[in-house]
C-alpha positions in Angstrom: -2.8 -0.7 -22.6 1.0 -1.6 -21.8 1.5 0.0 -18.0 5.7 0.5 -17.3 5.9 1.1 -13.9 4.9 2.8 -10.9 4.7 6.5 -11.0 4.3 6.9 -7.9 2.5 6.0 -4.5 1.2 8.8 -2.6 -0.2 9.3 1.1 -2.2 11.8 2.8 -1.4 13.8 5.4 -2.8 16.1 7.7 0.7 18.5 8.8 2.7 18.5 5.8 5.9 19.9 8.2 5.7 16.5 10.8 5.3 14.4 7.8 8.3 15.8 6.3 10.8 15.6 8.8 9.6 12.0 9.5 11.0 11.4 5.8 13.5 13.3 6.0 14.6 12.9 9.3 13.7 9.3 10.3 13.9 7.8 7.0 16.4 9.7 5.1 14.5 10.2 2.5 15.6 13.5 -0.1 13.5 15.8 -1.1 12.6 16.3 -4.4 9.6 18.4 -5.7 8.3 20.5 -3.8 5.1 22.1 -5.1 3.6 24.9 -2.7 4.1 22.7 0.5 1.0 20.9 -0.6 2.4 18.1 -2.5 6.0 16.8 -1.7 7.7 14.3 -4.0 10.7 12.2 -2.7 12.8 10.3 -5.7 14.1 6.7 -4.9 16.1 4.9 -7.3 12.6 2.7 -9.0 9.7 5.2 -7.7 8.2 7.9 -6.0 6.5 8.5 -2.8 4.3 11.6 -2.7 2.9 13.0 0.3 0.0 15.4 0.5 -2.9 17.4 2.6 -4.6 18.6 -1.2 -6.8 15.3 -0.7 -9.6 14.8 1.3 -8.6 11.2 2.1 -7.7 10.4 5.6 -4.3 9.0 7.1 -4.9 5.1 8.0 -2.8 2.3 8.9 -5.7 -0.2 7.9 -6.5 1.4 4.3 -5.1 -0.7 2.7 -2.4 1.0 1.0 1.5 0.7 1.8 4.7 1.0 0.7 7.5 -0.9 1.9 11.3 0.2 2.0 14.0 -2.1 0.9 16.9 -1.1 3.8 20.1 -2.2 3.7 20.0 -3.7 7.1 16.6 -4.0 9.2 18.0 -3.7 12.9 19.3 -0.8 12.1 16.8 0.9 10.6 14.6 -0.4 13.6 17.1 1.1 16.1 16.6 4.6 14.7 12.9 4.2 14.5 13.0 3.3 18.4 15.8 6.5 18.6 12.9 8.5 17.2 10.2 7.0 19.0 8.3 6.4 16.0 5.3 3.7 16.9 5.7 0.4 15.6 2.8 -1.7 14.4 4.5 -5.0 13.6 7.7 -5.4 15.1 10.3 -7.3 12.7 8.8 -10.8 11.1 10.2 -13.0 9.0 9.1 -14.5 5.4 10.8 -17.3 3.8 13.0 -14.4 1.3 12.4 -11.6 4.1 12.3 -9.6 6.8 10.1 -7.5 7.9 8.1 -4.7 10.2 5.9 -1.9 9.8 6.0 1.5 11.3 3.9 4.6 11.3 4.1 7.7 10.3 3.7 10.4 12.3 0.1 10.6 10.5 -0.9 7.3 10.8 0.3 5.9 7.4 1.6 2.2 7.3 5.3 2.3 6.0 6.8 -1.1 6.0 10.7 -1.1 6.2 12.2 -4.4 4.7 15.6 -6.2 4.3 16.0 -9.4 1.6 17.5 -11.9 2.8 20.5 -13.2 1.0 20.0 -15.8 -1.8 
């Protein structure tokens, strides 16, 4: 077996029309495929983030699943998340290479937002 990338990550969701203004509204994301409002695709330049209510699996910060967001600059992206009064988990950390936080969707999906720091 030879896997080649990530086709895509996908979350649950319990109202598909909250989700999808948080990503497209909050995050800026694009929609792509839309496929009877049940399964939503948006297209990012190296993946694919699917959101869904076709699955019985629950929204949850603590599943273990994530998906982190390279933005071009992290306060700002955290200013619009505090414009849209989007709960924050962990505010902004840093790593040696990073920085850092996680958010929530408005279903309860971690979505980590993060900035690399220059080289």
């Amino acid at each position: 077996m030879k896997v080649t990338g990530i086709a895509f990550t996908m979350y649950p969701v319990k109202d598909m029309a909250r989700a999808r203004k948080f990503y497209t509204e909050v995050l800026g994301l694009v929609q792509g495929k839309n496929f009877a409002d049940q399964w939503v695709e948006y297209y990012l330049d190296n993946g694919c983030l699917a959101i869904t209510d076709m699955t019985p699996v629950k929204p949850d910060s603590n599943a273990g699943g994530s998906i982190a967001f390279e933005v071009e600059n992290l306060d700002e992206a955290m200013a619009a998340i505090a414009a849209a009064k989007v709960t924050v988990k962990v505010p902004i950390f840093h790593s040696p290479v990073c920085r850092m936080a996680v958010v929530l969707d408005p279903e309860g999906n971690a979505v980590t937002l993060h900035e690399k720091k220059p080289v």
